[in-house]
LOVOVO-279414 format. One record per residue (C-alpha): x, y negated, z; residue in one letter. Coordinates in nm, 2 decimals. Layout:
% residues N
X  Y  Z  A
...
***
This chain:
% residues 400
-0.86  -2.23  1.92  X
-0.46  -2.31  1.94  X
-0.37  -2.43  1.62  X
-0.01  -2.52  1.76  X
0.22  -2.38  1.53  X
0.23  -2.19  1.23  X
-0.02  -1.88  1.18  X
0.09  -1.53  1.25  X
-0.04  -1.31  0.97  X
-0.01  -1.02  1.11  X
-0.26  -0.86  0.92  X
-0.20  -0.53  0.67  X
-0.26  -0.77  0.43  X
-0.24  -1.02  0.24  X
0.09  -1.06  0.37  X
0.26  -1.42  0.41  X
0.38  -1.53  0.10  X
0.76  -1.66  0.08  X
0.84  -1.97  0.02  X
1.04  -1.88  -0.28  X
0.74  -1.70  -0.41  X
0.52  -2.02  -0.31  X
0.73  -2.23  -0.51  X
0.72  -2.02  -0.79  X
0.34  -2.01  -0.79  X
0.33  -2.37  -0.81  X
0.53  -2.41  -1.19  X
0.32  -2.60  -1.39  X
0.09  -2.41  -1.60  X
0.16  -2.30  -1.94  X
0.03  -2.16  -2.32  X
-0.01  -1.79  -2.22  X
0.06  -1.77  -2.59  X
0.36  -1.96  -2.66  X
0.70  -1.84  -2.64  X
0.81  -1.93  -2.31  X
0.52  -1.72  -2.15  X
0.64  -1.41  -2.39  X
0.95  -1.43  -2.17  X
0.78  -1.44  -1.86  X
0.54  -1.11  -1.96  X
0.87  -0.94  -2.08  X
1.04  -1.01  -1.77  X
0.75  -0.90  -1.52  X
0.63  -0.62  -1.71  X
1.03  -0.51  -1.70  X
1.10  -0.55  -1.35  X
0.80  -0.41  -1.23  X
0.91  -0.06  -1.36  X
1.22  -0.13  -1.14  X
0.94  -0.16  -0.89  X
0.76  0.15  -0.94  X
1.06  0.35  -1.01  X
0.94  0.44  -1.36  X
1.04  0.41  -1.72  X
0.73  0.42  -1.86  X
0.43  0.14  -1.91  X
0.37  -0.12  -1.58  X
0.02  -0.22  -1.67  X
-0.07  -0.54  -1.45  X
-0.41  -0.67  -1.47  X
-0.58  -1.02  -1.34  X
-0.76  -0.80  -1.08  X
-0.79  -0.69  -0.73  X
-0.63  -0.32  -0.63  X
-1.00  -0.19  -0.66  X
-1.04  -0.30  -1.05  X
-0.68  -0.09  -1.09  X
-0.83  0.18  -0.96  X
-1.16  0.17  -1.19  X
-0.82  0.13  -1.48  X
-0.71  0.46  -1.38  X
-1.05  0.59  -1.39  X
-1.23  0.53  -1.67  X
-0.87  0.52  -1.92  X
-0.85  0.91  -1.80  X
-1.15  1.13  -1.71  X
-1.49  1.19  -1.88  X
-1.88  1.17  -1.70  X
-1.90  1.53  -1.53  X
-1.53  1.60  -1.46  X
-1.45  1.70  -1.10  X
-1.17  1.57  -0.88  X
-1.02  1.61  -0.59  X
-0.96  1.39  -0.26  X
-0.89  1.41  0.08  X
-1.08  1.19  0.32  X
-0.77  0.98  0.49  X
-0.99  0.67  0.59  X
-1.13  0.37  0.47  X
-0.98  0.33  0.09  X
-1.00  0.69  0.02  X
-1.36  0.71  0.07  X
-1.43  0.39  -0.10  X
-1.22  0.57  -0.39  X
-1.47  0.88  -0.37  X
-1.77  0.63  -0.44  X
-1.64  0.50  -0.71  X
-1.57  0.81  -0.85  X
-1.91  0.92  -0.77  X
-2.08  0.60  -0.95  X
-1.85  0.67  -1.26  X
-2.05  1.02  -1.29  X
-1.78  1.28  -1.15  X
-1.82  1.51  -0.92  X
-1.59  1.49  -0.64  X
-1.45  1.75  -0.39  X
-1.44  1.53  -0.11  X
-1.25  1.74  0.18  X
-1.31  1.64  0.52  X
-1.07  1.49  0.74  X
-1.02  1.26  1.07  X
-0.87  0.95  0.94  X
-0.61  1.01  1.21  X
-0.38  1.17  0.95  X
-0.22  1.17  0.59  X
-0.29  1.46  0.31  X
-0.25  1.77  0.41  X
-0.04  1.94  0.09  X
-0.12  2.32  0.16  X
-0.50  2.21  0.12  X
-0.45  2.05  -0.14  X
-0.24  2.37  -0.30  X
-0.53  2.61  -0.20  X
-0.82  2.44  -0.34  X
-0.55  2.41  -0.67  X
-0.48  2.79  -0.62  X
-0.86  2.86  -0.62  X
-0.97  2.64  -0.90  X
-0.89  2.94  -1.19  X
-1.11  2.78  -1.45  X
-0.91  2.45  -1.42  X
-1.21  2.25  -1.34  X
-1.01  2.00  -1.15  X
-0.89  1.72  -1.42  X
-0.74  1.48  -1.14  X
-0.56  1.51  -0.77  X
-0.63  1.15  -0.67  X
-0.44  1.05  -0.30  X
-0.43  0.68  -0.15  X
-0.02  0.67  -0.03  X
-0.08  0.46  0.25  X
-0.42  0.47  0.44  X
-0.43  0.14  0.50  X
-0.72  0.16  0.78  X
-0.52  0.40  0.96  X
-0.14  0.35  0.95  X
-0.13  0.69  0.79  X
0.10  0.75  0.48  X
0.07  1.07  0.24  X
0.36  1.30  0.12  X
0.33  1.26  -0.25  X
0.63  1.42  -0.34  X
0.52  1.75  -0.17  X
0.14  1.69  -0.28  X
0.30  1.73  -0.65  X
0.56  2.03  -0.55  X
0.19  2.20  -0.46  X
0.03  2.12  -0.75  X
0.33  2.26  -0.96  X
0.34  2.57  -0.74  X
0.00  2.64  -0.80  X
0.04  2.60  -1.20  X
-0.21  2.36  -1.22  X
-0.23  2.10  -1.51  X
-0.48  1.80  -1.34  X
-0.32  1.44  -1.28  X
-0.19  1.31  -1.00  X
-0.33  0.96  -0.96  X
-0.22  0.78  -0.63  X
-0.32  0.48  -0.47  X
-0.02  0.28  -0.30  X
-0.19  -0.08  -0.28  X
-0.05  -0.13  0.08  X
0.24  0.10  0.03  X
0.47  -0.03  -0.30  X
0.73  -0.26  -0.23  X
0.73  -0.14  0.17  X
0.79  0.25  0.19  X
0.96  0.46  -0.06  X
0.78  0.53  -0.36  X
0.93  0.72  -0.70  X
0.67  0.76  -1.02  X
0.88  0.93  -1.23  X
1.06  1.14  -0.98  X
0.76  1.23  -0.80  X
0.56  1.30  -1.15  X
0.31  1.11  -1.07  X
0.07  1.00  -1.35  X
-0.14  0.70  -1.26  X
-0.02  0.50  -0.99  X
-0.28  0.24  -0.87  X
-0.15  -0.07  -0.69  X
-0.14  -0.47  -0.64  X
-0.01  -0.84  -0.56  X
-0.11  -0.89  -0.18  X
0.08  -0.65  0.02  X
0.43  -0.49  -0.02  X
0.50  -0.75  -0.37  X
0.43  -1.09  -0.09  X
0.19  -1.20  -0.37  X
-0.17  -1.35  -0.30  X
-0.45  -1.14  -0.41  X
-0.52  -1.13  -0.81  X
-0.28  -0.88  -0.95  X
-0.38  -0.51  -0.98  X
-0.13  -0.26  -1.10  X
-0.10  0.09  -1.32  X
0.15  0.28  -1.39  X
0.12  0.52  -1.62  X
0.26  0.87  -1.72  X
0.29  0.99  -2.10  X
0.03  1.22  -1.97  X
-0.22  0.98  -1.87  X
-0.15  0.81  -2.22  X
-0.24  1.14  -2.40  X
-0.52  1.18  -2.17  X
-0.65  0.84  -2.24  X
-0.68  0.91  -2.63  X
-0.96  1.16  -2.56  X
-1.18  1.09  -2.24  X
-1.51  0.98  -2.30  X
-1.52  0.73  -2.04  X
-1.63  0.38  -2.18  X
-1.44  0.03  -2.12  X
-1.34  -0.29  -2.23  X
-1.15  -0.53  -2.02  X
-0.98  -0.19  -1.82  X
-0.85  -0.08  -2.19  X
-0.47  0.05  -2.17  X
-0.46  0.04  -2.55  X
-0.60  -0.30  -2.57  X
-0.28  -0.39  -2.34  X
-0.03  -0.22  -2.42  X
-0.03  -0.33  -2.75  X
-0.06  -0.70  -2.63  X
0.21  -0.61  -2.36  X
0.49  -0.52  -2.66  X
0.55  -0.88  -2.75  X
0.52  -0.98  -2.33  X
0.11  -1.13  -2.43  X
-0.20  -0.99  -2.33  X
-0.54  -0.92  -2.46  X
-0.68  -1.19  -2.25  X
-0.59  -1.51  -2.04  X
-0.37  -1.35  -1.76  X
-0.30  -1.51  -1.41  X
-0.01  -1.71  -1.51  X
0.10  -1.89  -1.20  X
0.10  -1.53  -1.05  X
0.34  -1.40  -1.32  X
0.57  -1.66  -1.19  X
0.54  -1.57  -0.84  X
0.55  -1.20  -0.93  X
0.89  -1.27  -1.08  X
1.04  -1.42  -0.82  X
0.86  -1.13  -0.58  X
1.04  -0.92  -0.80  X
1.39  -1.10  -0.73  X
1.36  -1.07  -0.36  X
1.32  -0.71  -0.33  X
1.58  -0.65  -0.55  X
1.81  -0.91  -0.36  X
1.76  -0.75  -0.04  X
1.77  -0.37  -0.24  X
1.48  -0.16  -0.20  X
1.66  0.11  -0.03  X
1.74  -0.18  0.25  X
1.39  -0.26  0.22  X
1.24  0.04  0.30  X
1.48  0.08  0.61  X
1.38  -0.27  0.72  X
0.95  -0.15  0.78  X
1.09  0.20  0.88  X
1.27  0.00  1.18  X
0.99  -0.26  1.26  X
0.75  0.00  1.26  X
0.93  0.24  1.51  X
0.98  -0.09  1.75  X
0.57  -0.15  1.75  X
0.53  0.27  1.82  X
0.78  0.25  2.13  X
0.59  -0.05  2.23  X
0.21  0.05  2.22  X
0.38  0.38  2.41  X
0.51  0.16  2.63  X
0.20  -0.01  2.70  X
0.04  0.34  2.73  X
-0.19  0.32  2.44  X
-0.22  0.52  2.18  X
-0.13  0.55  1.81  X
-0.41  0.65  1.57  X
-0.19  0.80  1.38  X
-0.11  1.16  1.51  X
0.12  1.31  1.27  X
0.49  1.16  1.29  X
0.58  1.34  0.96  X
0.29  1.07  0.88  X
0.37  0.77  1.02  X
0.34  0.43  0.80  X
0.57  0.19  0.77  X
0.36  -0.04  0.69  X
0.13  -0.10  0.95  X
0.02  0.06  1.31  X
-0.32  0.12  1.39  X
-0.36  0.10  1.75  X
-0.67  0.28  1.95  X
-0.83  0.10  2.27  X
-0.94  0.30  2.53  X
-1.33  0.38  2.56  X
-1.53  0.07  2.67  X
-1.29  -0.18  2.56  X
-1.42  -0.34  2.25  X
-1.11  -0.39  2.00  X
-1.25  -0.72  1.78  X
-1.30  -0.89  2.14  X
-0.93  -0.85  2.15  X
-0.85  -0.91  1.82  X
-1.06  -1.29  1.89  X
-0.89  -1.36  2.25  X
-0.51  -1.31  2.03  X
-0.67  -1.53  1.75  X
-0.83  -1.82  1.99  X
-0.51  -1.84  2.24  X
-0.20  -1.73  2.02  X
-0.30  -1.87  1.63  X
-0.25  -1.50  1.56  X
-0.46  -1.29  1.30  X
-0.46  -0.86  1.38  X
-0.64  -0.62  1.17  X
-0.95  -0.52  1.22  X
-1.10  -0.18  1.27  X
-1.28  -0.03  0.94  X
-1.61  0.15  0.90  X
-1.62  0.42  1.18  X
-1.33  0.24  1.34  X
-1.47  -0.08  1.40  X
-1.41  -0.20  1.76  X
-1.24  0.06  1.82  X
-0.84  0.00  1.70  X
-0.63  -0.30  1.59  X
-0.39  -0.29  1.36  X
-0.05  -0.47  1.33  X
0.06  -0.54  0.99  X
0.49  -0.52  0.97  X
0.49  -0.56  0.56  X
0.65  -0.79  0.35  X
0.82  -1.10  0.47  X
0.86  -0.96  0.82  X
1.18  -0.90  1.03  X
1.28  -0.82  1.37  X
1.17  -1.22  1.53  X
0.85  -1.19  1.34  X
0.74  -0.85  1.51  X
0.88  -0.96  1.87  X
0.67  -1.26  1.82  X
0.36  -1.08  1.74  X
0.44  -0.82  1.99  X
0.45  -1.07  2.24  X
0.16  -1.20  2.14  X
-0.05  -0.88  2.16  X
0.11  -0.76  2.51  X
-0.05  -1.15  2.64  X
-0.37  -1.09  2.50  X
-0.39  -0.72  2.65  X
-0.34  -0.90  3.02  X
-0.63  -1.18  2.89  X
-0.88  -0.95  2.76  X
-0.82  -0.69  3.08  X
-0.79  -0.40  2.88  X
-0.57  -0.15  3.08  X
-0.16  -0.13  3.00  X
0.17  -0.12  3.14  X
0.39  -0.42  3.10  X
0.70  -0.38  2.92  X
0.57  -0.31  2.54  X
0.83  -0.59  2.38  X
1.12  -0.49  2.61  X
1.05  -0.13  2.47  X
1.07  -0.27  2.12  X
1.40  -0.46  2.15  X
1.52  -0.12  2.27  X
1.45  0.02  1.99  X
1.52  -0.24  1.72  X
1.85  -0.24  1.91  X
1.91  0.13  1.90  X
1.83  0.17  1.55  X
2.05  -0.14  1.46  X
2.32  0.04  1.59  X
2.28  0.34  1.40  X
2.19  0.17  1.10  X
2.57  0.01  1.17  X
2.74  0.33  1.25  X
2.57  0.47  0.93  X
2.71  0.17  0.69  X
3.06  0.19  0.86  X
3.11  0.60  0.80  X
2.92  0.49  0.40  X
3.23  0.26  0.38  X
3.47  0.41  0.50  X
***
């Protein structure tokens, strides 16, 4: 294997981690019950609303995404209720099973993991549930096994034009921090999320925020916890504590995550994975492979799933890239494996980053003979170039 050089993550996560963000993790460790760590919880617990885009509770748990989503779970809904969610991919069928082992009865609709939500299902399976059965709408954001994002914002205008009173609970584990994303805007009322993706963050911070909704709704379900307990925290989470020993050293870095976004500007952000991710598009066009992803109203920002032709097995390619370049892709999931790649564009990632990795795929697709046309990275300066330029025009006329 070439070790020369550093490591291309290029992986939908964990992302790289910032040095800043490094350095941060590495403060010494302190009382998590002493004043100085009161600040600290005060000042994440703040800034993460900034974050989320929400005025209400940030609950941040020592946890992976998955234990955020078993928060939003068993804090809201009761053995026997029925929900509803739409087979994206990967994450949204492993949210289905936990539903399932949690005792609800889930409408699970079919889909092809090549696309995001479909909101006019979701409206007439709303429209036909008279009796209200449904108690929760539960959508992952950003499919992170296929490079396919949902439209939340129109999932809710459904859900409101169809009168119905369930939560909204969305997953965005891959998507906060990288694509646009507005809790209170958007009414959402549980959003699920954590440290290792879009926040540069190693693993061990999962995320909820939570409407006044979910609060109420949290007073009366009949699901039992302990550690998952919103009332346990947010009563520790008034004076910046909490219940238990949190992940301190992550608090730190999860501040100065914070920072960074908010540095660059979120809006500035978003723009910057909107603009990497149309440069990998035009170049896996250019290379005359295809996008999983088939819906461009869909595409992510965040990562681009990329489909092999038949016969060519994608983790052989993924190993040749790995062995001769030091670069790490993402694998296939489930009914995917060997079959796509993906190419994470999240977090600390800018234009050389991506024409690195690009480079380093449009190599490997020459050493593992899998069938392309040369030109991939040229195709993605073109555009990085093209939508610079625009991106220009567009500040000058905002300034002018």
């Amino acid at each position: 294997m070439n070790s020369q050089g550093r490591h291309f993550l290029q992986i939908p996560g964990p992302s790289p981690v910032p040095e800043r963000v490094l350095r941060a993790i590495g403060m010494p460790v302190i009382d998590h019950r002493g004043p100085e760590f009161q600040k600290l919880g005060r000042e994440v617990l703040d800034g993460c609303k900034s974050i989320f885009k929400t005025s209400g509770p940030v609950i941040i748990y020592p946890s992976s995404g998955t234990g955020a989503w078993e928060a939003a779970i068993v804090n809201t809904l009761s053995p026997g209720d029925r929900v509803l969610m739409v087979e994206t991919g990967h994450f949204a069928t492993q949210w289905r099973q936990m539903a399932a082992r949690w005792g609800l009865e889930v409408d699970f609709v079919d889909g092809d993991w090549r696309h995001g939500v479909d909101p006019s299902v979701v409206e007439a399976r709303l429209a036909e549930d008279r009796a209200h059965a449904i108690k929760a709408v539960m959508v992952v954001h950003n499919e992170t096994s296929t490079g396919a994002t949902s439209r939340i914002a129109d999932v809710r205008k459904t859900m409101d034009q169809a009168h119905h009173p369930a939560l909204l609970m969305v997953d965005t584990i891959s998507s906060l921090g990288s694509c646009e994303y507005k809790h209170d805007e958007w009414n959402v009322d549980v959003t699920v999320s954590c440290s290792q993706k879009g926040l540069m963050l190693p693993p061990g911070l999962g995320f909820t925020a939570v409407s006044k909704k979910a609060l109420a709704a949290s007073k009366s379900n009949k699901l039992p916890r302990s550690y998952w307990d919103w009332e346990d925290m947010l009563k520790a989470n008034a004076g910046g504590s909490f219940p238990y020993t949190p992940s301190t050293n992550l608090l730190y870095g999860l501040r100065e995550a914070i920072a960074l976004l908010l540095e660059e500007g979120l809006d500035a952000v978003f723009d910057r994975h909107q603009r990497l991710a149309a440069a990998t598009r035009a170049a896996v066009r250019a290379w005359g492979l295809e996008v999983l992803c088939q819906e461009p109203l869909d595409y992510s920002p965040v990562l681009t799933a990329v489909l092999l032709p038949d016969g060519h097995d994608a983790d052989r390619f993924r190993k040749i890239v790995l062995d001769k370049f030091n670069m790490s892709l993402g694998a296939g999931l489930s009914k995917l494996a060997g079959k796509v790649f993906r190419i994470g564009h999240l977090g600390e990632c800018n234009e050389l980053t991506l024409m690195a990795a690009l480079s380093g795929i449009e190599m490997g697709l020459d050493l593992a003979g899998i069938p392309h046309q040369a030109g991939g990275v040229t195709a993605a300066m073109a555009s990085l170039r093209e939508l610079g330029n625009t991106r220009e025009n567009t500040l000058k006329v905002a300034m002018a």
